[in-house]
N, C-alpha and C positions, 0 to 999 in steps of 0.2 A: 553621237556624243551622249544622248540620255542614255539609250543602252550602256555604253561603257560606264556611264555614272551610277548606274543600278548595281551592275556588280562590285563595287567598292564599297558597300555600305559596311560590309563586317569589319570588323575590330581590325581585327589582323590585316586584311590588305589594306584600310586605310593607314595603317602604319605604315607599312610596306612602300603606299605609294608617295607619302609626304617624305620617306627616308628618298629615295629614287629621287623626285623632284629635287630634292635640296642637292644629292650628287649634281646634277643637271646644273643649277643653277653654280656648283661650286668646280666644275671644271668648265674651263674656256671653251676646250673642242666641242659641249653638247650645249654650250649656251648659245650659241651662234642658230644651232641648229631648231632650239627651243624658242627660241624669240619669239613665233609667228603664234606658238600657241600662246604665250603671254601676251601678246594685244588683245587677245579673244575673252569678250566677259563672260560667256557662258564657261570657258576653262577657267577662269579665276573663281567662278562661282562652286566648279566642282570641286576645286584645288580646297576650297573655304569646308566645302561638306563634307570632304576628307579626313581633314583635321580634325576639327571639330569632333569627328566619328572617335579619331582616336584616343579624343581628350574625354572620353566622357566616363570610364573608371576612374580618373582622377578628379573631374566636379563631381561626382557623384561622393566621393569619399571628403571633400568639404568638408567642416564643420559646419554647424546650424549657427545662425545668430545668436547671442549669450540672452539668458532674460534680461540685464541688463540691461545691454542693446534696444530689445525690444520695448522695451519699459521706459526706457527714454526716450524713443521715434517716438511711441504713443504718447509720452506727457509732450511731447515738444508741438505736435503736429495735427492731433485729432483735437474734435471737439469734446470726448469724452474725458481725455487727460489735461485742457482747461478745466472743465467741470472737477476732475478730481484737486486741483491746484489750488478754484474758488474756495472748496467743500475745507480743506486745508488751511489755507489763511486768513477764511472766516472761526474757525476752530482757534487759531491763532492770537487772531484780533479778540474772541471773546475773551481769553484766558490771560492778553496784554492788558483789555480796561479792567478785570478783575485786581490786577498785580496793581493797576495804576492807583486805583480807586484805594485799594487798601494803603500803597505809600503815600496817598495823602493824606489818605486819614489818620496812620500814624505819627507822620510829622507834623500836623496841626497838634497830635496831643500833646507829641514832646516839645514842641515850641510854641504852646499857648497855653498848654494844661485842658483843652474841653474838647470835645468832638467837632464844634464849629463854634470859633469865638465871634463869630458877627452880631450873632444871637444875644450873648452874654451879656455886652453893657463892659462897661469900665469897671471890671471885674480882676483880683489880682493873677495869676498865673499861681496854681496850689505847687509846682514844681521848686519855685522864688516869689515864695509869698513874702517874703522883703522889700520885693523893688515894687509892689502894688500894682497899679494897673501902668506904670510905666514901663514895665517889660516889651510893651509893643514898639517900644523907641527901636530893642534891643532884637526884636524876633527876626525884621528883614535881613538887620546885620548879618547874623551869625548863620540865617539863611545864605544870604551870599556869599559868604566866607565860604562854604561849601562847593555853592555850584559856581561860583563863577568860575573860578580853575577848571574845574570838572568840563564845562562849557568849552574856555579856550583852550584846555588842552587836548579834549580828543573829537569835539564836534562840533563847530564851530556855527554850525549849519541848524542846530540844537535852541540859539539865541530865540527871543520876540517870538510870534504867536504859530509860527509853525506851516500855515495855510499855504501862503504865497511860495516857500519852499516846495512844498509837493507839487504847485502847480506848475512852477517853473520847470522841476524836472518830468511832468509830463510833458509840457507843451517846447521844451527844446533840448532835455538832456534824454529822451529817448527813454523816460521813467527810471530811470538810476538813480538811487540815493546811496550812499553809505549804509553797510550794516551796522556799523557802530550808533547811528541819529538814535534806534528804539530805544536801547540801553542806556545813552544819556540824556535824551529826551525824558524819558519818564521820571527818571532821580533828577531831574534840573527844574523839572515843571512840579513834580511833588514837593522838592522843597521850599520852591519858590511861593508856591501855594498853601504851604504848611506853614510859611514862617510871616505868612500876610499879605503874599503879591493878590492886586486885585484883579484877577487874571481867572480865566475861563479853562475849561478842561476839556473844550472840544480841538482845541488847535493841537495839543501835545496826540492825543490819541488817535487824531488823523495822521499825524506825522510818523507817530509807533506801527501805528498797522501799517503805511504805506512802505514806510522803509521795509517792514515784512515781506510785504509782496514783490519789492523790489529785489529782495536779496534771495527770496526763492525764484524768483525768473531769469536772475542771474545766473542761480548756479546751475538751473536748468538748462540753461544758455538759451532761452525764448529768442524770438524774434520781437524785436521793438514793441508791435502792435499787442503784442500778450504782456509784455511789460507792463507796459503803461494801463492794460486791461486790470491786471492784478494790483498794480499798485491802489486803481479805484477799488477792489475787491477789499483789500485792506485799510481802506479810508470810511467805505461803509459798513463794516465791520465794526471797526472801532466808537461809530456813532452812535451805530444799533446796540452795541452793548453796552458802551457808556450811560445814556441817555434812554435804553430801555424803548429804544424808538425804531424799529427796523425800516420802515418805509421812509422816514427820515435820513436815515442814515444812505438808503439806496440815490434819493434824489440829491443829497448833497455831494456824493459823488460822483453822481452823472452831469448833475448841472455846477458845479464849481469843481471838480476834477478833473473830468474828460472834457466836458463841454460838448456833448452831444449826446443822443439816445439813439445809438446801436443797437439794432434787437438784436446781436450776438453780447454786446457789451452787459447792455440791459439782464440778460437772464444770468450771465454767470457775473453780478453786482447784488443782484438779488439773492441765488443761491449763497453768498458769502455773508449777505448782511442777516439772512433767515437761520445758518448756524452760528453765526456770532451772537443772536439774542437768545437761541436755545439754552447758549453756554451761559450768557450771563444771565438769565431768568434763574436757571436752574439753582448758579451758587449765591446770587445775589437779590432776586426774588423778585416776582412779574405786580412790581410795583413802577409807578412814574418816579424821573428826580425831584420833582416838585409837583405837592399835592394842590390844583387850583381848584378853585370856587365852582358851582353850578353855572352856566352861563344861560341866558335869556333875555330874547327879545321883546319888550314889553308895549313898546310902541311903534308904528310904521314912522314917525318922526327919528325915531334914533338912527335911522339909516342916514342921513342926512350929517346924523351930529358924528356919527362912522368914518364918512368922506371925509369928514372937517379935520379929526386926529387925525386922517392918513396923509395928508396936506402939512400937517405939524410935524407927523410922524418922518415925513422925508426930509426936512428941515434938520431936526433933529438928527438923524441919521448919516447924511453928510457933516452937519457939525462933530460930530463924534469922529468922523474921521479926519477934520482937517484940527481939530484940537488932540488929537492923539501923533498926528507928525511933527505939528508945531512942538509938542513937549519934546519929543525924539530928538530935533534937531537943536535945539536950545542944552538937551543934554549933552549931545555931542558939541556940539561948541563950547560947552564948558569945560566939561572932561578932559584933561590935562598925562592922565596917570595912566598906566596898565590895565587893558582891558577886565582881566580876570579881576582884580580890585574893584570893579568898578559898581555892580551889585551891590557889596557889601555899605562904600561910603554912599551911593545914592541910596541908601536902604535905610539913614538915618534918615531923609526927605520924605522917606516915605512912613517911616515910624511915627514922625509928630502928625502926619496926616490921620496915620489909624488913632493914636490917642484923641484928635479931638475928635474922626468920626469912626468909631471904631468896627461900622457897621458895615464898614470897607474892608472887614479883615476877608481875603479870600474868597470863594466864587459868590456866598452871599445868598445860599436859598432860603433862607429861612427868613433873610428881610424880605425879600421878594414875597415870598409867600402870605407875612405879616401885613404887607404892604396891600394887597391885593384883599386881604381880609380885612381892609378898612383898618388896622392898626395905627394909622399914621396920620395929620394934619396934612393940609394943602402945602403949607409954607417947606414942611419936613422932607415932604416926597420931595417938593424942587431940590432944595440941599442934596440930598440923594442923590438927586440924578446929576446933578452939578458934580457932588462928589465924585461919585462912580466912575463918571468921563476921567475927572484927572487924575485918581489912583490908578485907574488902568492905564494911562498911559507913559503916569510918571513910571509904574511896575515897568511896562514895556522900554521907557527910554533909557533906564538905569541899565540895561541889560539883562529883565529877567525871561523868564521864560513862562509862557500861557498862553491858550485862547481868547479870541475878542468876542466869539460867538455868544457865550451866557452874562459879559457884562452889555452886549446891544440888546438882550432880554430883559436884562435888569434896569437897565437905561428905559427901554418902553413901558417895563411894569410902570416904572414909578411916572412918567408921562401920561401912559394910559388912565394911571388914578387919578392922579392929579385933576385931571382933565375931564375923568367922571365926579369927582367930588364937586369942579368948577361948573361944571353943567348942572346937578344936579341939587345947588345952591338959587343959580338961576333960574332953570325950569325943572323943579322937583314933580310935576304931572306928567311928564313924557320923557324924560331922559336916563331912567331906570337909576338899576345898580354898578355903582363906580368898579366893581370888580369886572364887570363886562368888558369896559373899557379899556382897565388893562390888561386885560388876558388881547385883544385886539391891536393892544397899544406894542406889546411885546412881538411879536408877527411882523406889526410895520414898520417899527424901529430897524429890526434885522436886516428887513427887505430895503430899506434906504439906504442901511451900510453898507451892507453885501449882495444889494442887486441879485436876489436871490428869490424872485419869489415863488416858487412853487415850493419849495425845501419851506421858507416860513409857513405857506398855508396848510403843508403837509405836517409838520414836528405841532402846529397849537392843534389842527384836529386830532391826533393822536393823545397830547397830553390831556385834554378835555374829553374827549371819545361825542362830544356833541357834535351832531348834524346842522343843527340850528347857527353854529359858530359859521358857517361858509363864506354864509353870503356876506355878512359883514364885515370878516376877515375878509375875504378876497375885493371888496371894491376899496379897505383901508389898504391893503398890503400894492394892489394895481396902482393909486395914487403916491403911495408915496414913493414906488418905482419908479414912476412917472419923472415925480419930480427932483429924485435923487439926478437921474439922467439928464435933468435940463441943467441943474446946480453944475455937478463934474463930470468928466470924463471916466472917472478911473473909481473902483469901488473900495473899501477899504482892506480888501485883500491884494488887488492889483495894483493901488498906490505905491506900495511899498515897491513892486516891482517897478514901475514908471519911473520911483526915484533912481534905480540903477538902470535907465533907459532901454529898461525892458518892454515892451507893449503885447502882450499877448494876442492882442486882437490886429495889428499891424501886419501887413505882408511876411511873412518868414523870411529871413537871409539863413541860409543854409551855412554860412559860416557860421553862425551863433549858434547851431546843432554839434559842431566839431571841437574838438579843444587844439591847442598846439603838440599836446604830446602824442595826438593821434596823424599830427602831419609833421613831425619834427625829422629832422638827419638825426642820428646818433650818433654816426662815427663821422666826426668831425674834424680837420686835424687843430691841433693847441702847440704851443708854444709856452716853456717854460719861463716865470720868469725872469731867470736868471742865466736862460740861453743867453752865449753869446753874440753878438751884431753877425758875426761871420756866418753863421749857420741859419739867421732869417731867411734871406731870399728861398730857401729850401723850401719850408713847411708857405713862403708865399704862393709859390709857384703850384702848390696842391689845396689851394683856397683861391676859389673863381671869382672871391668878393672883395681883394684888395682890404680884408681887415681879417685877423686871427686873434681867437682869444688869450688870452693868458691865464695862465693856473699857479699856483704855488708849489710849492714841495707836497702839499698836504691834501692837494688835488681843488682846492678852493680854488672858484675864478675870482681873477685879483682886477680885469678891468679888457681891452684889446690895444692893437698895436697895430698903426695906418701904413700901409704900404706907401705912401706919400712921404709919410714920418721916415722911414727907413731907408728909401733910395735916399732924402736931402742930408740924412747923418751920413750916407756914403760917399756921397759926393760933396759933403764939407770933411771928408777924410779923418773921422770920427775913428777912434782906435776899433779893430775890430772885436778886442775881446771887453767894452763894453759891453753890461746887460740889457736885454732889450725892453727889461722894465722901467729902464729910464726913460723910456715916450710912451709908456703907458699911458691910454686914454681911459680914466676913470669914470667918464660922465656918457659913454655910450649908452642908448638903450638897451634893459636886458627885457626878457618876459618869464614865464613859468610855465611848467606843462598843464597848469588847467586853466589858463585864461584860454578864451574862447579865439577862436580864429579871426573874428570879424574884430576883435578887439586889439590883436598883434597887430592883421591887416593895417589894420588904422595907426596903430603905432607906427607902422613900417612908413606908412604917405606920412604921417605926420613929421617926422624924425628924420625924413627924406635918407633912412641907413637902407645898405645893399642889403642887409639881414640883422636876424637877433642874437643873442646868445640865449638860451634856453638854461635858466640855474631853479634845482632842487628847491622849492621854496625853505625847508628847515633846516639844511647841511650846506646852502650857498654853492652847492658843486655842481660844474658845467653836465647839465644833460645832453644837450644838442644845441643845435642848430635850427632857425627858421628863417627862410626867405622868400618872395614873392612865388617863386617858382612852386618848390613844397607846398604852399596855399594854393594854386592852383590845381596843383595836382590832388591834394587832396578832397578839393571842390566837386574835381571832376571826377573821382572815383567814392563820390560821398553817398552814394546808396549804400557803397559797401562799410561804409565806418559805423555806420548807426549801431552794429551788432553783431553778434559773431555768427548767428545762422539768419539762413531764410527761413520761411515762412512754414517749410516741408521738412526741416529739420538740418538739410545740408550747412555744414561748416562754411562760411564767409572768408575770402582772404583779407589779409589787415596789413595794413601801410605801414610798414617801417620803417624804411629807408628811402633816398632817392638818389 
């Protein structure tokens, strides 16, 4: 057998011999005869070398893989086409906070008249120098007039400070955001900040870059794990070159992004946030956003008086976030009217505020900075930070759009001084310069809000560049971590998510990763409804759940129709050409194709129905179908939902139908 195997290897008789076999096998009389060699593996094995022999001018003339081809495997799959992705959306993000930075500052001019009206004073607007310094009544308005629409009409997702959004879509939508969030994010939050929201600029430009990285690992078609990598690529980005802060910008997206330090993550976070500062050094210049004071330790006593604000500082910190939902919910409970409205009329609430303090107009560096330079009275800082709290969250409850990160800055500046001046009234021999305090005060504030503290002691040593700043930043910023942690559970970025029963830190349910349109039937059958009773039982009998929906002419679902309901009309002898929209059930449960699985689930036990109807959220028209079963199945094929490739670049199958 080897010998005869040897002589086959040429071209020609393995043709020769694959043609013969296939006679063999295709008449009756030499298949009988052939049988015995077809049990034999070593004949199947030569039968195999034969072929193959013949086939090989025709793989040989192949084409090559397209560079395309090639060029996608490599971004999808290597670590090198991460790295070129990082290099990319850090590129990105620098060139988004430049765009940002500029449309705020140009809507502060056209809707205050100055480059930063906090500064100003009760000064008139030179644009309506008419309306004097009352114009500020009028700045939020005609700011909301703008973005609120703009908001609910194409991003809904765009709303409040931006943070908790990105984290949700890492930690359960598999880092998918919308492309559309960067493009409305930046004009909702620039105008919102132009026209007085007292709102911070780090939530918007975490959310511009992240959508970035989202919408390039889309269309790359990533694997989940690169998603969610890049979306952090694009959130420190965004920091680094807002904020001029690159190492800042790396920890706040490993530690409030990802929530871990990956040394694969870690290096391509870094490479993203070290060319997003390049880009923004370059056009907007390797300065800090706010110039602070010398800092110094003057006496080994001050460590003490260090602990004591990191102790206040957590108090503080928690309060800022439970007086910023309080305001939230108190708006919503009043709110009456159209979302997209809703900006504009709470934006006179917020106008009489900037009039009496007008020092709340917008992110506010320049008090900050005044503040910290001794500018300001003991009594005035408290006003401030009192202030501050409730602009930013009346800003945030009317519907606007900004960060909470540089008003918990501003909230500590003014604590911090406060609290050096109050010391240093007391004991003027050991308790130094009040600037110290708040440069400290700002660190522990953040870290009490945002449970964040390595990101705090990392962004004050970078904006100080002092060495000396460490130790007393890190034992203020460790205390009032501390005690944010004993106060609540949930941080001020993760509250918000807690309020829609989200927990980040709680066991995962795999359905809260899925939506319904990813487990839904499509082809469903319906029932028109103006079907006659005679023609029911038909479309019953191809519905497994004893209820069908019903549709209009116009393909609207108008409500379902109980197979219970339709035998008792049959058998109270009900005319058959009745329409079967006269037992329409209008109060059945319906869902949508992005409510989450674990959400329908619970509908479905709750509501004790066989299934849902699945309706278009904005056109009301029947998508599909959901029922226990669909949930399960897509449960159990939920590794494959997450994304359209693995990890090595191959295409994933997707649930359609069942």
């Amino acid at each position: 057998m080897v010998m005869a195997s040897s002589s086959f290897t040429a071209t020609g008789a393995g043709r020769q011999t694959a043609r013969s076999l296939a006679v063999q096998v295709r008449d009756p009389a030499r298949r009988a005869g052939t049988a015995s060699r077809w049990a034999n593996p070593l004949f199947l094995v030569w039968c195999k070398h034969c072929i193959m022999q013949s086939m090989k001018p025709q793989l040989a003339a192949a084409p090559p893989s397209s560079v395309v081809d090639r060029a996608t495997t490599f971004l999808r799959s290597s670590k090198g086409g991460l790295a070129v992705l990082a290099l990319v959306i850090g590129a990105g993000s620098g060139l988004g906070a430049v765009v940002f930075r500029w449309l705020i500052k140009t809507f502060t001019q056209l809707l205050s008249g100055h480059a930063d009206y906090s500064a100003a004073g009760h000064v008139a607007n030179p644009h309506v120098p008419f309306l004097g310094p009352y114009f500020v009544i009028l700045a939020p308005v005609v700011a909301g007039l703008l973005y609120g629409p703009l908001v609910q009409r194409f991003a809904r997702e765009a709303r409040g400070h931006g943070v908790p959004e990105v984290m949700y879509a890492v930690a359960r939508r598999g880092g998918r955001i919308a492309p559309q969030v960067a493009g409305v994010k930046a004009l909702a939050s620039a105008l919102c900040i132009g026209g007085g929201g007292s709102v911070g600029r780090e939530g918007p430009i975490v959310q511009i870059g992240s959508a970035l990285g989202s919408t390039l690992g889309q269309i790359a078609k990533l694997s989940e794990s690169r998603i969610k990598m890049l979306v952090a690529c694009g959130a420190a980005g965004g920091i680094a070159a807002t904020f001029n802060a690159p190492l800042a910008g790396v920890f706040f997206a490993m530690e409030l992004i990802l929530r871990d330090f990956a040394a694969e993550s870690f290096g391509m976070v870094v490479l993203s946030s070290v060319t997003a500062s390049v880009i923004g050094r370059s056009i907007l210049g390797n300065t800090a956003f706010i110039t602070l004071p010398a800092f110094h330790v003057q006496h080994l006593a001050q460590y003490a008086l260090f602990a004591l604000l990191g102790l206040l500082a957590g108090f503080v910190g928690v309060g800022f976030n439970k007086v910023l939902y309080r305001i939230e919910d108190a708006c919503d409970a009043v709110w009456r009217g159209p979302e997209w409205a809703r900006p504009a009329v709470g934006g006179l609430l917020l106008g009489l505020l900037l009039l009496a303090l007008p020092e709340m107009y917008g992110v506010g560096y320049p008090v900050l900075e005044h503040a910290l330079g001794g500018g300001y009275a003991l009594l005035f800082l408290l006003a401030l930070l009192a202030g501050k709290m409730i602009a930013t969250s009346l800003t945030i409850g009317i519907g606007g759009s900004g960060g909470v990160f540089a008003p918990s800055l501003f909230i500590g500046a003014m604590l911090g001084s406060a609290f050096g001046q109050g010391a240093h009234q007391l004991m003027p021999s050991i308790a130094g310069s009040a600037a110290a305090y708040g440069i400290v005060g700002m660190g522990a504030v953040f870290a009490g809000a945002a449970r964040a503290p390595i990101t705090a002691v990392v962004i004050l040593f970078e904006l100080t560049g002092e060495y000396s700043i460490i130790l007393p930043l890190m034992a203020a910023i460790v205390i009032a971590t501390m005690v944010s942690r004993r106060l609540s559970y949930e941080n001020i970025y993760t509250a918000k998510l807690m309020r829609r029963g989200i927990d980040l830190d709680a066991p995962v349910d795999p359905a809260d990763a899925l939506t319904v349109a990813q487990a839904m039937t499509t082809a469903t059958p319906t029932l028109g409804d103006t079907t006659p009773l005679a023609q029911a039982p038909r479309a019953l009998a191809h519905h497994h759940h004893g209820v069908v929906p019903l549709t209009g002419a116009d393909g609207t679902y108008r409500g379902t129709v109980h197979a219970h309901d339709l035998i008792r009309a049959l058998a109270d002898d009900v005319e058959l050409h009745v329409p079967v929209g006269k037992f329409t059930d209008d109060t059945y449960p319906t869902t949508t194709p992005d409510t989450t699985l674990a959400a329908a689930r619970d509908l479905l036990s709750s509501s004790n129905a066989e299934g849902l109807p699945v309706l278009d959220q904005s056109s009301g028209v029947l998508a599909g179908w959901i029922d226990h079963r669909a949930i399960l199945h897509a449960l159990h094929h939920a590794p494959h939902l997450g994304s359209t490739v693995h990890e090595d670049g191959e295409p994933r199958p997707q649930v359609s139908d069942h």
